[in-house]
SEDREN-24494 format. One record per residue: residue number from 0; residue in three letters; x, y, z of N, C-alpha, C, O, CB in turn. Coordinates in steps of 0.001 Angstrom, whole numbers. Glycine has a CB too. Layout:
<recs>
k:r:neast:nnorth:nup:caeast:canorth:caup:ceast:cnorth:cup:oeast:onorth:oup:cbeast:cbnorth:cbup
NUM:ALA:X:Y:Z:X:Y:Z:X:Y:Z:X:Y:Z:X:Y:Z
...
</recs>
This chain:
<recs>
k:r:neast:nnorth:nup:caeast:canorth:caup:ceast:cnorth:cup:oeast:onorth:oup:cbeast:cbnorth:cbup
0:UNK:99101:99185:138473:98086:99321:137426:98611:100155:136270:98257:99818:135140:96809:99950:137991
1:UNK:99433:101231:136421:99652:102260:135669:100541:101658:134748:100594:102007:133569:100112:103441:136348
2:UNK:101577:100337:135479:102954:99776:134536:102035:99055:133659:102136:99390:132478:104342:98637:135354
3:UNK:101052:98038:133949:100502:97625:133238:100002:97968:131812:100169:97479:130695:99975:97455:133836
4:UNK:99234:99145:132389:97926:99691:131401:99945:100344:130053:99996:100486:128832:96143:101839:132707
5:UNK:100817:100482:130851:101834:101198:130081:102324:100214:129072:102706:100441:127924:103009:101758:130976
6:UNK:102236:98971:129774:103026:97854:128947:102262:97284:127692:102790:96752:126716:103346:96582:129914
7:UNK:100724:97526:127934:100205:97417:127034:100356:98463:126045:100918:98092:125015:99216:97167:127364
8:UNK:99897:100018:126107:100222:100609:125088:101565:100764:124006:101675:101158:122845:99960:101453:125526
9:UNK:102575:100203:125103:104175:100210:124231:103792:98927:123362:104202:98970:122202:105947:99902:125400
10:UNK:103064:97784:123740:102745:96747:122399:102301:96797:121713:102449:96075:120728:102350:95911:122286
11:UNK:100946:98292:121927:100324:98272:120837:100254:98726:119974:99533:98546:118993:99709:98283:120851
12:UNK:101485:99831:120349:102372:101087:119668:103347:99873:118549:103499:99906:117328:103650:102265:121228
13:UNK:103762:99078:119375:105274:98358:118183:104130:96908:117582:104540:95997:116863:107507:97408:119590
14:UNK:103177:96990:117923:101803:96593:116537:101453:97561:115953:101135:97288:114796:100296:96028:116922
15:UNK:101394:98181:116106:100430:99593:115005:102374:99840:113781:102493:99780:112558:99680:102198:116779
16:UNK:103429:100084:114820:104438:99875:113680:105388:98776:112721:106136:99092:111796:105109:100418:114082
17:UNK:105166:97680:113138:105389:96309:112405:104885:95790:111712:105378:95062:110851:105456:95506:112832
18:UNK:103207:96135:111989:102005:95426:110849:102375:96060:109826:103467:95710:109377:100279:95644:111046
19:UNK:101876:96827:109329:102446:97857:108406:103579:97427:107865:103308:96941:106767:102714:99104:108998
20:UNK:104886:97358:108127:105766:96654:107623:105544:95603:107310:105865:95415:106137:106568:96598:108136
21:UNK:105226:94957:107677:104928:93280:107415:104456:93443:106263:105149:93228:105268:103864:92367:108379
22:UNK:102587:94047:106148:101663:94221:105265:102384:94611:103674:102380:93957:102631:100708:95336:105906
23:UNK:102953:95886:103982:103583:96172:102778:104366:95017:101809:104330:94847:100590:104489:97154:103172
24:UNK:105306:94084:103210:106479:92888:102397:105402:92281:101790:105374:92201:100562:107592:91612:103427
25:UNK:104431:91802:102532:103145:90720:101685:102127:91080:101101:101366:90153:100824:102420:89845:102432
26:UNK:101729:92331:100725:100717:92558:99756:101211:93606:99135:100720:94699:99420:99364:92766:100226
27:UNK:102214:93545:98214:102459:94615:97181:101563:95360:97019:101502:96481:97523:102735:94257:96017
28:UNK:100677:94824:96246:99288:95225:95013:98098:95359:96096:97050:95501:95467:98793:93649:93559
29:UNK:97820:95369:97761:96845:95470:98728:96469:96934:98583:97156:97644:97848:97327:95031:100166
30:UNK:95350:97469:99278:94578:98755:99364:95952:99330:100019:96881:98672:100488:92935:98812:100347
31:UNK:95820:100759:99920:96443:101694:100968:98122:100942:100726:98817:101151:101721:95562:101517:102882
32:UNK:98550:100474:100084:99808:100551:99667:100089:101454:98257:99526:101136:97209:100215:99142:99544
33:UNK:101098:102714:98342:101454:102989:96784:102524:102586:96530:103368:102336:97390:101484:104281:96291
34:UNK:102718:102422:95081:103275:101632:94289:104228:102396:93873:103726:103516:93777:102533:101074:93378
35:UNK:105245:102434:93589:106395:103709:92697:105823:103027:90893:105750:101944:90311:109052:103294:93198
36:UNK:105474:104812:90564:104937:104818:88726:103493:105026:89092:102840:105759:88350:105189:103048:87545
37:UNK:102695:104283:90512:101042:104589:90786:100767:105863:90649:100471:106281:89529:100480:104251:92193
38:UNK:100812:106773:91814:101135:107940:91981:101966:108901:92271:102870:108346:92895:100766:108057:92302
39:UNK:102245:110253:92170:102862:111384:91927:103663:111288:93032:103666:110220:93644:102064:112589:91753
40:UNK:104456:112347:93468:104722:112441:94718:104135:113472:95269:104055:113613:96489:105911:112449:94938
41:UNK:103698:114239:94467:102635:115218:94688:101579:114954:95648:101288:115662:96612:102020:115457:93529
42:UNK:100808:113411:95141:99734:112731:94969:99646:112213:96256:98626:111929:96883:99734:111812:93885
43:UNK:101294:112075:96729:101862:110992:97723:101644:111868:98990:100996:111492:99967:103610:110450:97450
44:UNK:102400:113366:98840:102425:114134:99596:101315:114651:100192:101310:115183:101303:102999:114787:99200
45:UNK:99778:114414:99022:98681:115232:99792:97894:114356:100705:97121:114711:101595:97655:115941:98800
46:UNK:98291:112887:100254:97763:112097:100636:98075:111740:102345:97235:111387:103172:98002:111245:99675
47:UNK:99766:111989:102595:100560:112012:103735:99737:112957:104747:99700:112669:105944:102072:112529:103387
48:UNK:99121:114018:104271:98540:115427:105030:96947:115376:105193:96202:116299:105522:98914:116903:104048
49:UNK:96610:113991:104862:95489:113811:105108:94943:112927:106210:95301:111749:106198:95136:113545:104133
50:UNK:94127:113342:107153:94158:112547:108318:93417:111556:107806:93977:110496:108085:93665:113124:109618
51:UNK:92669:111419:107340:91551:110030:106688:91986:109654:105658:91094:108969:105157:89990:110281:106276
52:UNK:93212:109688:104724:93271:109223:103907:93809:107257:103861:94615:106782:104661:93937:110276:103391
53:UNK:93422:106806:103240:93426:105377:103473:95391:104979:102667:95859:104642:101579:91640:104512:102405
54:UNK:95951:105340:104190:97103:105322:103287:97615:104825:104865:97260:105416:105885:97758:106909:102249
55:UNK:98655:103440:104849:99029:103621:106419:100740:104285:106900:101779:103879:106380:98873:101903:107086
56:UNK:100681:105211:107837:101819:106172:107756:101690:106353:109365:100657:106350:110035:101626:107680:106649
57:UNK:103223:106533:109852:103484:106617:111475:104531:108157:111285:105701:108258:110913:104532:104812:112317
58:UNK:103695:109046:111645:103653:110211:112043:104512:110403:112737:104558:109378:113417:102737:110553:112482
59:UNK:105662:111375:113222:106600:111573:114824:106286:113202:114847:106610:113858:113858:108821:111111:114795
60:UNK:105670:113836:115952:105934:115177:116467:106571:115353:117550:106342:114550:118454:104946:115818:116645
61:UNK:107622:116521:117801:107895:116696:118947:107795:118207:118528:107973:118955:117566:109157:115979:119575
62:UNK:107315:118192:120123:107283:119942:120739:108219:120105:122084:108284:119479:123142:105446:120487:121319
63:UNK:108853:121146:121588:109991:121463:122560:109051:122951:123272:108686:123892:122566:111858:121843:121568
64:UNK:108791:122853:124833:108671:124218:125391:109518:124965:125960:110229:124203:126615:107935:124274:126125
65:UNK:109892:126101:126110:110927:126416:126583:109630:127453:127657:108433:127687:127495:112306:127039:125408
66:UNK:110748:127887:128849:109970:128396:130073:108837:127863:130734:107900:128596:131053:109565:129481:129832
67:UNK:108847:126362:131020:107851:126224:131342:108084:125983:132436:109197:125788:132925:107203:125597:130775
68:UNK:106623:125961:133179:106202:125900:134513:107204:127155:135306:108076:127876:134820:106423:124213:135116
69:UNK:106721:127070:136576:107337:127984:137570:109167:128370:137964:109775:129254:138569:106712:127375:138757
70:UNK:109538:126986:137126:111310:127189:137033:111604:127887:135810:112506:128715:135683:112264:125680:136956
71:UNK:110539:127392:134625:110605:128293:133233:111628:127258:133007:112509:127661:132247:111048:130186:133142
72:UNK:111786:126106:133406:112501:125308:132534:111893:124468:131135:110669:124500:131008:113013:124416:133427
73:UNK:112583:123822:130226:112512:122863:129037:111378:121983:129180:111378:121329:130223:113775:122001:128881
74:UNK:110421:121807:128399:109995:120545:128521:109610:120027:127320:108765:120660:126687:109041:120434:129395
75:UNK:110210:118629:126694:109495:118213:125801:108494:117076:125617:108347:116169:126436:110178:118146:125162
76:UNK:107886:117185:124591:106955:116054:123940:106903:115546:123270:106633:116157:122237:106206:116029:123691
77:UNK:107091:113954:123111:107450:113738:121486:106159:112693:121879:105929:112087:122925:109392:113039:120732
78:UNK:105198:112763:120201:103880:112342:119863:104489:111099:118869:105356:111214:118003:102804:113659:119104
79:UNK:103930:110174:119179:104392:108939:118151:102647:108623:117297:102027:107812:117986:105174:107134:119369
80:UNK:102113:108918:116481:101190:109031:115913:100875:107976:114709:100687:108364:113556:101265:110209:115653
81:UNK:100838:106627:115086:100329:106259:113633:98684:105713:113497:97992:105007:114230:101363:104993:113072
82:UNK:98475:106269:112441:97576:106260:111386:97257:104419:110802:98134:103834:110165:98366:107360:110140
83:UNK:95915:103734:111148:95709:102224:110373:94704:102517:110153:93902:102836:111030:95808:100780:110972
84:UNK:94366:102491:108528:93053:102328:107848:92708:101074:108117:93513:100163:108310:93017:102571:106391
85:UNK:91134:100950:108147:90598:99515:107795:89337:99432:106785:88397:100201:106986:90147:98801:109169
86:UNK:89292:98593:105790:88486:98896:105074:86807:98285:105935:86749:97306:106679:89038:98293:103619
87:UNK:86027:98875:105684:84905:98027:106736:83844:97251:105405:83578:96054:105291:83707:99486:108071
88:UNK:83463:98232:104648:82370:97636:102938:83161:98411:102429:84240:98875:102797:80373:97990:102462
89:UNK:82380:98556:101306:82954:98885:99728:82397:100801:99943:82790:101673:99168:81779:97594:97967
90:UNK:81702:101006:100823:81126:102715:100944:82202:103522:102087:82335:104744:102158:79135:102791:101737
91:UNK:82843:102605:102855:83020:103137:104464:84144:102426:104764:84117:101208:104941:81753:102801:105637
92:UNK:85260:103178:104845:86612:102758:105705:86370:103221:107308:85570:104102:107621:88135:103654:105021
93:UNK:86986:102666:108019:87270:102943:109314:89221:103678:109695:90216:102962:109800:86870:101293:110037
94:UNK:89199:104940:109795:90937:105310:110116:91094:105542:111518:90747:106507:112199:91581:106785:109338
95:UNK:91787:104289:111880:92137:104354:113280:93908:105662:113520:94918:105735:112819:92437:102287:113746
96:UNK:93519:106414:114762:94841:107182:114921:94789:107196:116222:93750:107484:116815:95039:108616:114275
97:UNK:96153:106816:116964:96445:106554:118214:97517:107558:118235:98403:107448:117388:96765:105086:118579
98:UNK:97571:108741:119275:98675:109402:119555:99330:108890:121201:98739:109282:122207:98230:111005:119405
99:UNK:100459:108084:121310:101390:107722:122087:102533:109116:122509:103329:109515:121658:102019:106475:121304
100:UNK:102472:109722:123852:103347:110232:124136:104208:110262:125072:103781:110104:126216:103105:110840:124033
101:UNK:105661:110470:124864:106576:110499:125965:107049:112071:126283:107258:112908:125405:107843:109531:125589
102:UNK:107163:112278:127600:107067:113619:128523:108686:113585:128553:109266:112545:128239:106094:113527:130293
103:UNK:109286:114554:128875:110414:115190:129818:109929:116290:130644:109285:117182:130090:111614:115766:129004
104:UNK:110139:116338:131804:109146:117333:132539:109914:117820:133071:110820:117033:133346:108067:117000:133396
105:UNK:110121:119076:133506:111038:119893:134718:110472:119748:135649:109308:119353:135723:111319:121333:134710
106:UNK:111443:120144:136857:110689:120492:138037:109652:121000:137898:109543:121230:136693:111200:121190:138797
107:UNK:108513:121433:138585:107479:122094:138782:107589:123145:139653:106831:124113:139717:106617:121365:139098
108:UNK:108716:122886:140430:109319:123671:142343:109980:123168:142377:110116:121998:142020:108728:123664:143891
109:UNK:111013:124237:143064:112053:124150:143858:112150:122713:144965:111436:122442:145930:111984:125504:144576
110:UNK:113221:122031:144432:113427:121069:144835:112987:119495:144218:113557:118405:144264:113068:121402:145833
111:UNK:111870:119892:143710:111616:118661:142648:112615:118622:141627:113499:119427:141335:110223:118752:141874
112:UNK:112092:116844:140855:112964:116528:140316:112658:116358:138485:111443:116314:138290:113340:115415:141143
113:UNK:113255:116285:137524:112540:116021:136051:111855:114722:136049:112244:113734:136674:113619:115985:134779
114:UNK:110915:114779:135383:110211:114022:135612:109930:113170:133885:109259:113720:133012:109087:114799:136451
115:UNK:110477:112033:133729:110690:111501:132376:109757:110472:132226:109486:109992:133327:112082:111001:132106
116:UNK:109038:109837:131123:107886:108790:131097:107016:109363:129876:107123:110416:129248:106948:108693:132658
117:UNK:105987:108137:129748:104879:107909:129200:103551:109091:129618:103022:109217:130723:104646:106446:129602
118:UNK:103279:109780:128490:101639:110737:129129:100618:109777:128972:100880:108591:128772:100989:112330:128089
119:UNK:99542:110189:129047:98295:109970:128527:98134:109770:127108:98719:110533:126340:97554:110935:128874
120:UNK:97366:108779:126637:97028:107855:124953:95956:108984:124534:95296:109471:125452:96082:105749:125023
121:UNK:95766:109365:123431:94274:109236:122897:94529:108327:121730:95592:108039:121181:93484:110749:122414
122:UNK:92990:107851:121423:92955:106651:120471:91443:107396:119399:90410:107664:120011:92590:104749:121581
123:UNK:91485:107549:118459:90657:108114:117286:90303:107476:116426:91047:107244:115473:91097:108953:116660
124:UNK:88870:106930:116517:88550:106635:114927:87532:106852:114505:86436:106911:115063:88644:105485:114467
125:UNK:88125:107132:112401:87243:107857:112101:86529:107291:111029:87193:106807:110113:87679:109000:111917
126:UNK:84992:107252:110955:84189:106212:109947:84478:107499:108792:84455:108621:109297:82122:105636:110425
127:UNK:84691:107447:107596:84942:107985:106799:84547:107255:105000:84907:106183:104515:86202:108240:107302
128:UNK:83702:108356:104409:83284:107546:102793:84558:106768:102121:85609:107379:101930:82771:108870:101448
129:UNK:84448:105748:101863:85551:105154:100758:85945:106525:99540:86969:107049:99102:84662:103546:99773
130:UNK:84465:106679:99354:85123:107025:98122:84318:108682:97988:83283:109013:97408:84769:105697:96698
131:UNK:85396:109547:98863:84885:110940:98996:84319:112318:98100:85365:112635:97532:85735:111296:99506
132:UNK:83851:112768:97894:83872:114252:97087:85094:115094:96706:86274:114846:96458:83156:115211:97881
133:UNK:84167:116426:96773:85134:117780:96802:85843:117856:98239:87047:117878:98498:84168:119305:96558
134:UNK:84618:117894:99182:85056:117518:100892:85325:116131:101057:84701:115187:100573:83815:117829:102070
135:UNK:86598:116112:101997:86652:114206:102615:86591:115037:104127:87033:116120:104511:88692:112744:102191
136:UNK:85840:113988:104734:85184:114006:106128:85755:112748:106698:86291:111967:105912:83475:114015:106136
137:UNK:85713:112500:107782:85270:111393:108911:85050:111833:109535:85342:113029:109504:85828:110510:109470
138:UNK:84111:111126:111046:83416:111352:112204:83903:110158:113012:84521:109216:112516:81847:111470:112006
139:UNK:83617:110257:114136:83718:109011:114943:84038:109429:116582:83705:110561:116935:84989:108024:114258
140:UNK:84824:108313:117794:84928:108374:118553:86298:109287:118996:87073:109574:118083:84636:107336:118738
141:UNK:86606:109740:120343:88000:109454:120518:87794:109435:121789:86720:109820:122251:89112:110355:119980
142:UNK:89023:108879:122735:89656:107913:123985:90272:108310:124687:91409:107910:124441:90368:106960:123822
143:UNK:90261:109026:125660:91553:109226:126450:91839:108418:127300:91215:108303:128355:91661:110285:127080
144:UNK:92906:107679:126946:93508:106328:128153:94444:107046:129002:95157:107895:128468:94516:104812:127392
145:UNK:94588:106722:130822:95323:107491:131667:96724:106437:131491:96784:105481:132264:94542:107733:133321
146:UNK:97660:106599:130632:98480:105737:130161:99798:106399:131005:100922:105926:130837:98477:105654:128460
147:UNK:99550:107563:131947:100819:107941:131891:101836:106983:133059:101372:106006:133647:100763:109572:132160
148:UNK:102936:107357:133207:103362:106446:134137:103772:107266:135620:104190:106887:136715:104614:105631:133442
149:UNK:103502:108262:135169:103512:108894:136658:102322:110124:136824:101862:110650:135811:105168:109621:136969
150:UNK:102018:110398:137743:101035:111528:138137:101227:112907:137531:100341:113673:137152:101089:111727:139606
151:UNK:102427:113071:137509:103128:114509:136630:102588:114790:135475:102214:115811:134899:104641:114427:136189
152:UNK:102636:113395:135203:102411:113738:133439:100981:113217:132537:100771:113154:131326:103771:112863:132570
153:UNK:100242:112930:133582:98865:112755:132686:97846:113189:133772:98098:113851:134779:98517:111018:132042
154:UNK:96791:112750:133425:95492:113461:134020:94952:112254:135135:94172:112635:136007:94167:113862:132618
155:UNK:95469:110430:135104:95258:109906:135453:93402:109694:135589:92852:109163:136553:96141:110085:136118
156:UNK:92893:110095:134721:91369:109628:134081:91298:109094:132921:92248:109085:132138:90425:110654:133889
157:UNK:89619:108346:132565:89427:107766:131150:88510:109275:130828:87984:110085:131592:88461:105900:131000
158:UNK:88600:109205:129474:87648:110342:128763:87343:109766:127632:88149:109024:127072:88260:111799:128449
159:UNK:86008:110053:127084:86021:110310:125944:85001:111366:125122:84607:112137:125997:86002:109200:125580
160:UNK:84531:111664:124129:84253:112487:123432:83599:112275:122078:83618:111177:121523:85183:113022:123419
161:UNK:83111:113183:121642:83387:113015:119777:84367:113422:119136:85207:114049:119781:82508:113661:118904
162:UNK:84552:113252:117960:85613:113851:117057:85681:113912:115550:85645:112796:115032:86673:113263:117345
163:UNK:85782:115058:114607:85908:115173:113418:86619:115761:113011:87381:116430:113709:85214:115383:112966
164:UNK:86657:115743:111490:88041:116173:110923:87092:116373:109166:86226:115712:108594:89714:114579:111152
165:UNK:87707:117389:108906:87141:117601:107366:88083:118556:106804:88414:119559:107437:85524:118237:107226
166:UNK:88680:118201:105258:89293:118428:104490:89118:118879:103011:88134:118289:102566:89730:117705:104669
167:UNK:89829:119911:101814:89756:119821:100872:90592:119901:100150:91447:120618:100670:89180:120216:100686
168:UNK:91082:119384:98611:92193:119506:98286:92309:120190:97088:91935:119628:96058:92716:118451:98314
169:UNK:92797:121387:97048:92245:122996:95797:93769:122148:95232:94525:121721:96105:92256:125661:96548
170:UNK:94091:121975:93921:95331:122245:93380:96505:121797:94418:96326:120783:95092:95379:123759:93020
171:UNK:97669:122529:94542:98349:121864:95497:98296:122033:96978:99141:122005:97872:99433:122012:95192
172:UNK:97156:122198:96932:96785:122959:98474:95904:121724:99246:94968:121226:98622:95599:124683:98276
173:UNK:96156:121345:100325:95456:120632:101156:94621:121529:102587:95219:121519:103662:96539:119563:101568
174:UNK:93920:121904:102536:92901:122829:103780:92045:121894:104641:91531:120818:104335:91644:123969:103005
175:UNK:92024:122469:105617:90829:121565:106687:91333:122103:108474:91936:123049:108980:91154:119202:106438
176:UNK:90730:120986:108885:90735:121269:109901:90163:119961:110714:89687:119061:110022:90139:122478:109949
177:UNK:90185:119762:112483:90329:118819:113115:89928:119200:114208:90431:120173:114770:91368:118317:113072
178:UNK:88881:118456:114748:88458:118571:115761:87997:117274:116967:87501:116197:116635:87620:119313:115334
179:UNK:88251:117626:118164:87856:116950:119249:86932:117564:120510:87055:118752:120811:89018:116528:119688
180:UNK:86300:116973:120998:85809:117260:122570:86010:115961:124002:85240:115008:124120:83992:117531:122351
181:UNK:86661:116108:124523:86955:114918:125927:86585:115661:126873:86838:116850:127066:88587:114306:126341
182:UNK:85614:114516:127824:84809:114925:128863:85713:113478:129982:85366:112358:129607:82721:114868:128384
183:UNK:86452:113473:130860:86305:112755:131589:84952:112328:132252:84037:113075:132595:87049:113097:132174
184:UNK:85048:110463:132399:83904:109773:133042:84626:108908:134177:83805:108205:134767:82996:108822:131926
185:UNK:85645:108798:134541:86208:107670:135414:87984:107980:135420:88776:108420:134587:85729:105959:134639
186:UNK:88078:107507:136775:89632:107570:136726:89455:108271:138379:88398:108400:138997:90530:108718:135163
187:UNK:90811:108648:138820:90798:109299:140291:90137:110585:140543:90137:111712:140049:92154:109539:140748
188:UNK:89551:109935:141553:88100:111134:142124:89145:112232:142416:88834:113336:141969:86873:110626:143950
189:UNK:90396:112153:143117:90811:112958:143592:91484:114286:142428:91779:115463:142635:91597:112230:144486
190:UNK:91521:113659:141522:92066:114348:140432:91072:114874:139456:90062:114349:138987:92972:113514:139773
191:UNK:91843:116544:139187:90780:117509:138290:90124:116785:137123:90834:116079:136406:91565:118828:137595
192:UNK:88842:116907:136882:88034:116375:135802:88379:116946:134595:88896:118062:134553:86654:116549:136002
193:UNK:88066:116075:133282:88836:116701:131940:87681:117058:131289:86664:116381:131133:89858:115668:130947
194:UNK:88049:118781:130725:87048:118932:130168:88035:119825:128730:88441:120983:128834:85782:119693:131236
195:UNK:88209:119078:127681:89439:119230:127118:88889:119533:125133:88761:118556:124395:90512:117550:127605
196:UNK:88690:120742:124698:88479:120940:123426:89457:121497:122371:89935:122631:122347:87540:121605:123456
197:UNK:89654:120533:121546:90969:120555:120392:90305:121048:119068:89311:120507:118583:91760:118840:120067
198:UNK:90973:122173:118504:90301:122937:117540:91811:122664:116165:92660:123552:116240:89869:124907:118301
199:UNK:92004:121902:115398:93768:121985:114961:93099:122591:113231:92646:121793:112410:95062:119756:114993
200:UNK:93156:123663:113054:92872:123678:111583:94783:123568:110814:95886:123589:111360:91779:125511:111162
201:UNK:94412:123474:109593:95783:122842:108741:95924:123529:107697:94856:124029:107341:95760:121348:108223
202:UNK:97035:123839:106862:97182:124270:105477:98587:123830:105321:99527:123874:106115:96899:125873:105165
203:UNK:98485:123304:103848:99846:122354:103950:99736:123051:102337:100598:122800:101496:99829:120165:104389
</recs>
C-alpha cells in the first residue's frame, strides 16, 4: 500500500513540475507567467516570497540536523515544494502547495540501520482574493498524506486541518506569517495520533 500511495505522489510531484514548463513554452502572454520588461526583479522577488501569490514556482528546502536522535547522528530533509495557482472567477484564485519530502535518517539505536526514503505529503490550498489589498490573505484546507515509505519516517496516518497564511508588502519588505493545525482522523490505530500546530512567521 505504502509503494503505491508513494508511486503516486512521485507522479504527482513530476506533474506539479512539467506542467509549468510546458505552460510557460505555450502561453507566453497566460496569467501567472512574467514576462522580462513586465516586472522588476524587485517585483519578481516579492512576488517569489509570497505564498499566495499567483505566480507558479517549485520551491527546494533542505534542513540538515546535526545530533539527532539518541546516536546524535546527521539527519537530513530535503522539502520539494511547488506552488500551482488556479484561477477559479475573476474575485478568487485557488493556490495549491504540496510539500514532498525525502528523509535520511540515522540510526535511532544501537544497532539500527539509516534509514533513507520518502516522509509524509502535506497538500495546501489556499482560496485567496484575485485581486488583494494592503493585506493578501488565503484560507483553506491542508492534508496530511501517510506517503512515507517506511515507518521511520512518517506518522503512517491521514490528517487534516485548517490553514492560513497572511501577508504585507511595506516597500522592500515582505512580512507575514503562516499557519496550520493537523488533527489525525485515520491511518494505524497502533500508531501515535497527530496532533501537529505550525506557526512559520517570515520577513524577507
Amino acid at each position: 500500500m505504502k509503494i503505491v500511495i508513494s508511486t503516486i505522489v512521485i507522479g504527482l510531484a513530476v506533474l506539479f513540475i512539467w506542467t509549468p514548463v510546458v505552460l510557460c513554452q505555450d502561453t507566453a502572454d497566460g496569467d501567472g507567467i512574467i514576462e522580462p520588461g513586465e516586472n522588476s526583479d524587485e517585483e519578481l522577488a516579492k512576488a517569489s516570497q509570497n505564498p499566495v501569490a499567483d505566480l507558479i514556482s517549485l520551491p527546494l528546502q533542505n534542513n540538515t540536523n546535526f545530533k539527532f536522535g539518541l546516536e546524535e547522528k546527521t539527519q537530513n530533509v530535503l522539502n520539494i515544494q511547488p506552488v500551482w495557482p488556479l484561477k477559479l472567477t475573476e474575485n478568487w484564485n485557488l493556490i495549491t502547495r504540496t510539500i514532498v519530502t525525502f528523509i535520511s535518517q540515522p540510526e535511532l539505536f544501537p544497532g539500527d540501520d539509516r534509514e533513507n526514503g520518502m516522509g509524509d505529503t502535506t497538500f495546501t490550498a489556499f482560496f485567496s482574493p484575485a485581486e488583494p489589498g494592503k493585506w493578501i490573505w488565503g484560507m483553506g484546507p491542508v492534508l496530511l498524506l501517510p506517503t512515507a515509505t517506511d515507518d521511520k519516517l512518517g506518522t503512517d496516518k491521514w490528517g487534516a486541518g485548517p490553514s492560513a497564511v497572511a501577508l504585507t508588502i511595506r516597500g522592500p519588505w515582505v512580512i507575514g506569517a503562516l499557519f496550520n493545525q493537523i488533527w489525525s482522523f485515520a491511518g494505524d490505530s497502533d500508531r501515535a495520533d497527530v496532533n501537529q500546530l505550525l506557526i512559520q512567521p517570515f520577513v524577507n
